[in-house]
C-alpha positions as CSV (number, residue, x, y, z in Angstrom):
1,X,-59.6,27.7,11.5
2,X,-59.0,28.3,15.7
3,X,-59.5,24.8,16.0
4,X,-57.1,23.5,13.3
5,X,-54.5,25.4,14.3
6,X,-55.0,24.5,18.4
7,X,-55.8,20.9,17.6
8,X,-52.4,20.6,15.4
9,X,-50.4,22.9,18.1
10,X,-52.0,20.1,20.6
11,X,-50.4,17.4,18.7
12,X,-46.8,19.1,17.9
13,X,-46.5,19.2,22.1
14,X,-47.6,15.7,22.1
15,X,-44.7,14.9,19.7
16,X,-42.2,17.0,21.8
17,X,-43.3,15.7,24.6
18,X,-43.0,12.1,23.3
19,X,-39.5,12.7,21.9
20,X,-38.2,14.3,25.2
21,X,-38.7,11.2,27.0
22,X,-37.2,9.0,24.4
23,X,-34.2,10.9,24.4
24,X,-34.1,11.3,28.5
25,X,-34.5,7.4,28.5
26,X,-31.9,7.7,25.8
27,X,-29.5,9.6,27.5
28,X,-29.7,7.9,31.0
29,X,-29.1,4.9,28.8
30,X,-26.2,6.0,27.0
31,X,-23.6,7.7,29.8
32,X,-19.8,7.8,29.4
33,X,-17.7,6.0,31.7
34,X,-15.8,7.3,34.8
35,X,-12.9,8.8,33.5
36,X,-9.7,6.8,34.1
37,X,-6.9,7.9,37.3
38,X,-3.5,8.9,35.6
39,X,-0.7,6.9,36.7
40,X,1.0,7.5,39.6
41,X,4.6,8.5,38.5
42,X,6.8,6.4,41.2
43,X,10.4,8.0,41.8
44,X,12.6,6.9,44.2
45,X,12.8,9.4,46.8
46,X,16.2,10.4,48.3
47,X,16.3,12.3,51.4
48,X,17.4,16.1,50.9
49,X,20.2,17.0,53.0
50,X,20.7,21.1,52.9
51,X,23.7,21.3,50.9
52,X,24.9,25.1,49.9
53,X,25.0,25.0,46.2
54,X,27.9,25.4,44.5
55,X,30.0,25.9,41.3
56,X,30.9,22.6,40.0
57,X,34.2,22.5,37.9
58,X,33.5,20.3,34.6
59,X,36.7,18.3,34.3
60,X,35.3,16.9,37.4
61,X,32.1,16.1,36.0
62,X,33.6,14.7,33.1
63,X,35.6,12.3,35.0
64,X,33.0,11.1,36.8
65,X,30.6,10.4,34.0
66,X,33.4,8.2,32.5
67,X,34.1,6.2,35.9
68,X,30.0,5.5,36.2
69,X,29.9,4.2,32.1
70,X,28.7,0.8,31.3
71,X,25.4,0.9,33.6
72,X,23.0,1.7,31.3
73,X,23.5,2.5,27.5
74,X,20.9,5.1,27.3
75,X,21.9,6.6,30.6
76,X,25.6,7.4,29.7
77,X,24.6,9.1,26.1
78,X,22.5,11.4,27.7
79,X,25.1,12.3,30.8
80,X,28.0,12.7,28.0
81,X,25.4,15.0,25.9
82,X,24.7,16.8,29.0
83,X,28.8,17.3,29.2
84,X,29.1,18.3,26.1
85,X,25.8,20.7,26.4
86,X,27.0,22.6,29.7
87,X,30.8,23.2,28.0
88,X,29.2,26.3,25.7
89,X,28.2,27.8,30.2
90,X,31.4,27.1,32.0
91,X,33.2,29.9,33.0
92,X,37.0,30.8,31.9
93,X,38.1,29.3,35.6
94,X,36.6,26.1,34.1
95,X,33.7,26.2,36.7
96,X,29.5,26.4,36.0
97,X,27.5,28.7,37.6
98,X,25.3,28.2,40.5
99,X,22.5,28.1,38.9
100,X,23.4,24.8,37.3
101,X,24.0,23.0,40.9
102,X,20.6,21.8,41.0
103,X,20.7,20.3,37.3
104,X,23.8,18.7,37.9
105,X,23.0,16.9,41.4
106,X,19.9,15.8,39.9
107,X,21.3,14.4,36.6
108,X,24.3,13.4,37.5
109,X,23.8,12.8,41.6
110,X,24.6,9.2,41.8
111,X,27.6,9.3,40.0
112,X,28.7,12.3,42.6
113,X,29.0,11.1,45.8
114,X,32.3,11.0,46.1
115,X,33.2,14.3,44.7
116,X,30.3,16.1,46.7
């Protein structure tokens, strides 16, 4: 009965044995490709002059989003939905607050230049 049971234990490790290799061969075999670099996301950097924020007054933000329409389509929907968006924050003197400055110069900062 020993032997039996040693000569069939012999050959189950022969089997593992066998089957590990195969599937090391298998896996060196089978390996996933490199993963691919993200895209670089290319903005056109503008140089950052230290400006004090302040309180921009909407009428003048509205005019100034009419005068730059025409450009781009898409561009002008989403700068008159941004007017009509930062209404429901201006204050009663007709003015945002500062914490919109940054929002505003960098939605609307082209169109800006003159009234900045």
């Amino acid at each position: 009965m020993l032997g039996w049971v040693d000569g069939s234990t012999a050959r189950a490790a022969a089997v593992v044995a066998e089957a590990s290799a195969v599937t090391a061969d298998a896996v060196a075999v089978v390996s996933p490709p490199p993963p691919r670099p993200w895209p670089a996301l290319h903005r056109r950097a503008r140089p950052r002059l230290a400006v004090a924020a302040r309180r921009w007054e909407l009428w003048r933000l509205e005019r100034a989003v009419a005068r730059g329409l025409g450009a781009d389509r898409d561009a002008d929907l989403a700068r008159r939905y941004l007017i009509v968006e930062l209404r429901s924050y201006v204050a009663r003197d007709g003015r945002l607050p500062v914490e919109f400055d940054a929002l505003v110069r960098e939605e609307l900062g082209p169109l800006l230049e003159e009234d900045a």
